[in-house]
C-alpha positions as CSV (number, residue, x, y, z in Angstrom):
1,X,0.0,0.0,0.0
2,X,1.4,3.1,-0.9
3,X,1.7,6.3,1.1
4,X,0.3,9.6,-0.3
5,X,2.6,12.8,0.6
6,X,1.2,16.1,0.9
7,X,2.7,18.7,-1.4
8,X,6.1,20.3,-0.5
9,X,4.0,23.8,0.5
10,X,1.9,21.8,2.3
11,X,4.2,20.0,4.5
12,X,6.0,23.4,4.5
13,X,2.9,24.9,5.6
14,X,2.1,22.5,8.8
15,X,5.7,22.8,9.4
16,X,5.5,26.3,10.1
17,X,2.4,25.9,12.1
18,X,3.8,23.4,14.4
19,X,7.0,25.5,15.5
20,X,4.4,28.7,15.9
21,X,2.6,26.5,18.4
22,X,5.6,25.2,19.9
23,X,7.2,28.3,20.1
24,X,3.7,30.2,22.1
25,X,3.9,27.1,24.2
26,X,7.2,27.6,25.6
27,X,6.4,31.0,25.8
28,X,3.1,31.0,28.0
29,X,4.8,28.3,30.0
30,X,8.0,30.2,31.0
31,X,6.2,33.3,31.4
32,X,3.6,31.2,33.5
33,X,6.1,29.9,36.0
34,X,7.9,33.3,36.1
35,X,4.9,34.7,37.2
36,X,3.5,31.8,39.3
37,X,7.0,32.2,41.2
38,X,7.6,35.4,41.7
39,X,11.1,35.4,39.3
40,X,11.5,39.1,37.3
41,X,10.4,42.3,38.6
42,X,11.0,45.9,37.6
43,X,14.2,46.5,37.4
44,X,15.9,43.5,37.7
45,X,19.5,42.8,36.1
46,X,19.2,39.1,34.8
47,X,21.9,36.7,34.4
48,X,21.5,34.2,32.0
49,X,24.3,31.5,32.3
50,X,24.4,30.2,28.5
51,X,26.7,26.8,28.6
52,X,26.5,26.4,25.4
53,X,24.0,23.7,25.8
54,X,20.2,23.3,24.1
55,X,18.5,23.8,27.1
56,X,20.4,27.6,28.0
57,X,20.4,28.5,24.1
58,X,16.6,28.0,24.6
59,X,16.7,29.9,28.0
60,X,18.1,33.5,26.6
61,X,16.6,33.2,23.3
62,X,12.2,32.8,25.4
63,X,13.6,35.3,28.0
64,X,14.1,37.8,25.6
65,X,11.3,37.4,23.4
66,X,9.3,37.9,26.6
67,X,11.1,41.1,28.0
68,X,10.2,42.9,25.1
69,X,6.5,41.7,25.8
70,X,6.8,42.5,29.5
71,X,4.8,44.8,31.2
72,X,8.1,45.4,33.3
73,X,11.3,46.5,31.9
74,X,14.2,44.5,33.3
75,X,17.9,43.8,32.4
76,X,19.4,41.1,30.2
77,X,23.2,39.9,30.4
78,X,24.7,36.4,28.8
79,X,27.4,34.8,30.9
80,X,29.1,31.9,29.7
81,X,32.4,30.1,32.2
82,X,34.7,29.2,29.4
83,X,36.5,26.2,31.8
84,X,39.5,25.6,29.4
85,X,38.2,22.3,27.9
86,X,40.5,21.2,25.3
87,X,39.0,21.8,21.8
88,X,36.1,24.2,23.4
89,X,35.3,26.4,20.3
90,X,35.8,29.9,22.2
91,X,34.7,31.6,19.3
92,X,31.2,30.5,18.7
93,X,29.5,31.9,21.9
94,X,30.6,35.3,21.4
95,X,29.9,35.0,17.6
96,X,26.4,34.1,18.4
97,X,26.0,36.6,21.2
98,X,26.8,39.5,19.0
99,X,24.8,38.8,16.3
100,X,22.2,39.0,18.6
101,X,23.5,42.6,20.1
102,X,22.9,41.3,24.2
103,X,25.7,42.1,26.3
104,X,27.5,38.9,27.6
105,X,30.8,38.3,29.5
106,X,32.6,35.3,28.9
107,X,35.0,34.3,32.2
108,X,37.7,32.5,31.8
109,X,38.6,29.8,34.5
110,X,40.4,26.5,34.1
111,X,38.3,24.2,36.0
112,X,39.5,21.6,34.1
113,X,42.7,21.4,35.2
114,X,41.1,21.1,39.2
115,X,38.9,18.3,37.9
116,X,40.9,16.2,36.1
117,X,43.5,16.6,38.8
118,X,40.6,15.9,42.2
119,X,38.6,13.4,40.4
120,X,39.5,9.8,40.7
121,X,40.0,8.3,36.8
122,X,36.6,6.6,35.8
123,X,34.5,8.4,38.5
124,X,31.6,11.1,37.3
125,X,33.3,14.4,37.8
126,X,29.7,16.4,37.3
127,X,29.6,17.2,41.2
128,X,32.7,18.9,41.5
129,X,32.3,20.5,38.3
130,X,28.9,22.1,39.4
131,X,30.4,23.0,42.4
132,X,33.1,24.5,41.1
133,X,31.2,26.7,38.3
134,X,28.7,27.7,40.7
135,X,30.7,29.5,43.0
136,X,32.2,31.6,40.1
137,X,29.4,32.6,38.8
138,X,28.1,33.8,42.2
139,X,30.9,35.8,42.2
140,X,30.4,37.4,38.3
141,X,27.2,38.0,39.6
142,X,28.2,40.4,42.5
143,X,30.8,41.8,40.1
144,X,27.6,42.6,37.5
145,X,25.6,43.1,39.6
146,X,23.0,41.3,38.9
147,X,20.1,40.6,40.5
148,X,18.9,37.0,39.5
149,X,20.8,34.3,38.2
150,X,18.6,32.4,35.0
151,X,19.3,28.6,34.9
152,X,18.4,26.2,32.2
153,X,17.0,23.5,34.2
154,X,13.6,22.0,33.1
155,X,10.7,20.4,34.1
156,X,12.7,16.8,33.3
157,X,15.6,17.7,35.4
158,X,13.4,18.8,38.5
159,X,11.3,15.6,38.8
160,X,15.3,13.8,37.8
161,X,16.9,15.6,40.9
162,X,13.4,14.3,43.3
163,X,14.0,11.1,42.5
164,X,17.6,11.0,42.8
165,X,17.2,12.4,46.1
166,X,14.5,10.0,47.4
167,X,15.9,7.4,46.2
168,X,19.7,7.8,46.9
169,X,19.4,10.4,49.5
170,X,16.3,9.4,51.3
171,X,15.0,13.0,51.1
172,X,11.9,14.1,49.7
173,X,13.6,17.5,47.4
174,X,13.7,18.4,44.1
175,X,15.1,21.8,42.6
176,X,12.7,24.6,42.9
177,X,11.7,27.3,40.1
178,X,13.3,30.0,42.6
179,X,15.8,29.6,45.6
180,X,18.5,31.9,47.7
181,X,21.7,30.8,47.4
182,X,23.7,29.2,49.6
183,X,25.8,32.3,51.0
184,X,22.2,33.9,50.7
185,X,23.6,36.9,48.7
186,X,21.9,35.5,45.1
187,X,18.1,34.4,44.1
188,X,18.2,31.9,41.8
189,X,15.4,31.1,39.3
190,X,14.8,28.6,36.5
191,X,11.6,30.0,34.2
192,X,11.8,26.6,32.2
193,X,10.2,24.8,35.5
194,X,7.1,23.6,33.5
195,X,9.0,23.1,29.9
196,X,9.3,19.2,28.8
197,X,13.0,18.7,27.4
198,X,11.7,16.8,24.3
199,X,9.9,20.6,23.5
200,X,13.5,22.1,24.1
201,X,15.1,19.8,21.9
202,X,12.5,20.3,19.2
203,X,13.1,24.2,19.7
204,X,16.4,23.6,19.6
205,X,16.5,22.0,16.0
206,X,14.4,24.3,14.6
207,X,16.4,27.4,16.1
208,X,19.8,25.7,14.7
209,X,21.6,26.8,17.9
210,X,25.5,25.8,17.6
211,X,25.2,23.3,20.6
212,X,28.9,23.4,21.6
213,X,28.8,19.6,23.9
214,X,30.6,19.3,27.6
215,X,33.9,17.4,26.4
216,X,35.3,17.7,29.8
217,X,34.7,14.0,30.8
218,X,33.6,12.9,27.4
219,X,30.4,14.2,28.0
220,X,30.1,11.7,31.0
221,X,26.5,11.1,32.0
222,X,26.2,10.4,35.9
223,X,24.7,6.8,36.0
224,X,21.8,7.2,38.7
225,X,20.5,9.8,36.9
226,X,20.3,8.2,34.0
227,X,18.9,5.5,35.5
228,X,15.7,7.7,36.5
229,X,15.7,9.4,33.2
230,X,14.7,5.8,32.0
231,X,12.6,5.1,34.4
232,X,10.4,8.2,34.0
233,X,10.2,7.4,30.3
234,X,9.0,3.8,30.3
235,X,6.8,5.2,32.9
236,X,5.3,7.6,30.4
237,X,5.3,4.6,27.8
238,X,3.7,2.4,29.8
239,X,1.1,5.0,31.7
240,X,0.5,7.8,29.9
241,X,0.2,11.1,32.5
242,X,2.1,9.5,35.1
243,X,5.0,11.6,35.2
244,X,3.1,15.1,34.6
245,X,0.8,13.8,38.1
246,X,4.1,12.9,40.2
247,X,5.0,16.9,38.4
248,X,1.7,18.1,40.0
249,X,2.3,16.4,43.3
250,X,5.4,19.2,43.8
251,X,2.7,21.9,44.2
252,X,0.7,20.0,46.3
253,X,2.2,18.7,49.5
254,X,0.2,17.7,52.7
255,X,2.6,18.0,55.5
256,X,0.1,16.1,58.1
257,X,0.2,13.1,55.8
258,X,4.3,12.6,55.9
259,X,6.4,12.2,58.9
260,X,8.3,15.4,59.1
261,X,8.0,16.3,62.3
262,X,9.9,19.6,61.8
263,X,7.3,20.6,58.9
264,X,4.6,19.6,60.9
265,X,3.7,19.4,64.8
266,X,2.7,15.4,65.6
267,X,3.6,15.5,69.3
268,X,0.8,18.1,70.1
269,X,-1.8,17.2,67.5
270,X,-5.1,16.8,69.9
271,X,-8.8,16.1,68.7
272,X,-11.0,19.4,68.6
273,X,-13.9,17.9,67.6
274,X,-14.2,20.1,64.8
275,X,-13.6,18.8,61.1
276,X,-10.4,18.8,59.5
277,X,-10.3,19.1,55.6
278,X,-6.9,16.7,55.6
279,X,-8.2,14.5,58.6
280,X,-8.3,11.0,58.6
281,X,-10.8,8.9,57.3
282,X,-12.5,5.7,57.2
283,X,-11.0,4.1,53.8
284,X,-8.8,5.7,51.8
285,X,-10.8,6.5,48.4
286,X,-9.3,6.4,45.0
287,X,-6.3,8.6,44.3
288,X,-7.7,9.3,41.1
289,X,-10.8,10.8,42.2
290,X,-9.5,12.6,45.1
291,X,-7.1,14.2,42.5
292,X,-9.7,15.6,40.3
293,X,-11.8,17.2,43.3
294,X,-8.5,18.9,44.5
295,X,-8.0,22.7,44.3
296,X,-5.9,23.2,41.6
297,X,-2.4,23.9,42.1
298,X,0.1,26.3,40.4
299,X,1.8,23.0,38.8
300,X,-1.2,21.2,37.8
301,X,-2.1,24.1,36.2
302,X,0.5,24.6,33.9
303,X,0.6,20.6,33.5
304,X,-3.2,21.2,32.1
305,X,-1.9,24.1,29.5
306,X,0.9,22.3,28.7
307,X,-1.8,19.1,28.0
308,X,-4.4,21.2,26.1
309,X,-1.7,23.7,23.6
């Protein structure tokens, strides 16, 4: 049986239409979470930290389609920590930044060397490398002054990271849209919190950014992550909406029904006789149904836009 194709300005045509789509999609959902969070206001000086990487490309390119739709005005500066890779292309950041007319500042630090040199052959050097970058940009960001630091982290890696850390760390954390730093002098956002990578790599493709890859360790993939990146997909596979409910769970914690007893006060909890909305009861229904009579939360939310663009 054969296959009929549609005309070239056809295809052409639902082309375009799918990367318009995808492109207001990203949009709304960055802008969302920006807002939902509390990220930009007036007058802030944001640092993007561009790695070279799809998922930062993708980061500058929304943020800056949205400050000229903002009803604030606010700051844009590209940073980029050139760690003396061998073979890193120093050229093509720049190149791309200028062509593009926003101010960036490219620092130069060989982290590399204090890698290579700490880190046991054959072990995953990501840790100390994040460590290591972190700090310096905390400190070009005093230097620029800048207000907020812009990561690239998505929706995936958030719901990676809470896994990782419940089941190798035995902590119940993920990586939130907006945090201080740890010497508390820096607020750190991520406005991709509700983007799916698989949309950022088909933005990526169809924006052509020169992806420069992370050659310092071969571009070594840490293991237990990776394991949970597999999991979540043949999760998805297998039960379609599972991983956008665990998503929507973030924004919708119960302390009473854990066993925090920091986040919430066991030791005094007496009966009132009055009713309590979170209380106890009988059976426990179906988890299905008590999920669609929930209040909607500010993740479900953008889970349900994401669903419905």
């Amino acid at each position: 049986m054969s296959t009929i194709e549609l005309p070239a300005t056809r295809r052409e045509d639902r082309l375009a239409y799918e990367r318009n789509k995808l492109h207001k999609r990203l949009l709304r959902l960055a802008g969302q979470a920006i807002g939902d969070f509390g990220m930009i206001e007036a007058g802030d000086r944001v640092m993007v930290c561009l790695s070279g990487g799809k998922d930062s490309y993708a980061l500058l390119d929304l943020l800056l389609t949205l400050r000229s739709r903002a009803p604030v005005a606010f700051d844009i500066v590209a940073v980029n920590l050139d760690q003396k890779q061998p073979g890193f292309p120093a050229d093509v950041l720049p190149r791309y930044l200028e062509t593009l007319g926003v101010p960036y500042r490219i620092e130069n630090q060989d982290t590399y060397s204090i890698v290579t040199r700490v880190v046991p052959e054959g072990r995953t050097m990501c840790s100390l490398c994040s460590r290591l970058r972190r700090g310096i940009l905390y400190r070009v960001a005093d230097e620029l002054g800048a207000t907020k630091i812009a990561l690239g982290h998505h929706r995936d890696d958030i719901l990676e990271t809470f896994f990782l850390n419940m089941f190798f760390g035995g902590k119940l954390k993920a990586m939130p849209p907006k945090l201080v730093s740890d010497d508390g002098r820096h607020i750190v956002i991520r406005p991709l919190a509700y983007v799916k990578e698989e949309d950022l790599s088909a933005y990526a493709h169809w924006r052509a950014f020169p992806i420069i890859p992370c050659n310092l360790c071969g571009s070594q993939e840490n293991l237990k992550r990776r394991e949970v990146k597999q999991l979540m997909r043949e999760w998805e596979k297998r039960f379609p909406g599972r991983v956008e409910n665990i998503f929507a769970s973030l924004g919708r914690v119960v302390p009473s029904h854990l066993m925090d007893r920091e986040r919430f006060d066991f030791a005094t909890l007496r009966a009132t006789g009055q009713p309590v909305p979170d209380g106890d009861i009988a059976f426990d229904g179906d988890p299905a149904l008590e999920a669609a009579a929930a209040p909607q939360s500010r993740f479900s939310v953008a889970r349900r836009t994401h669903r419905d663009a």
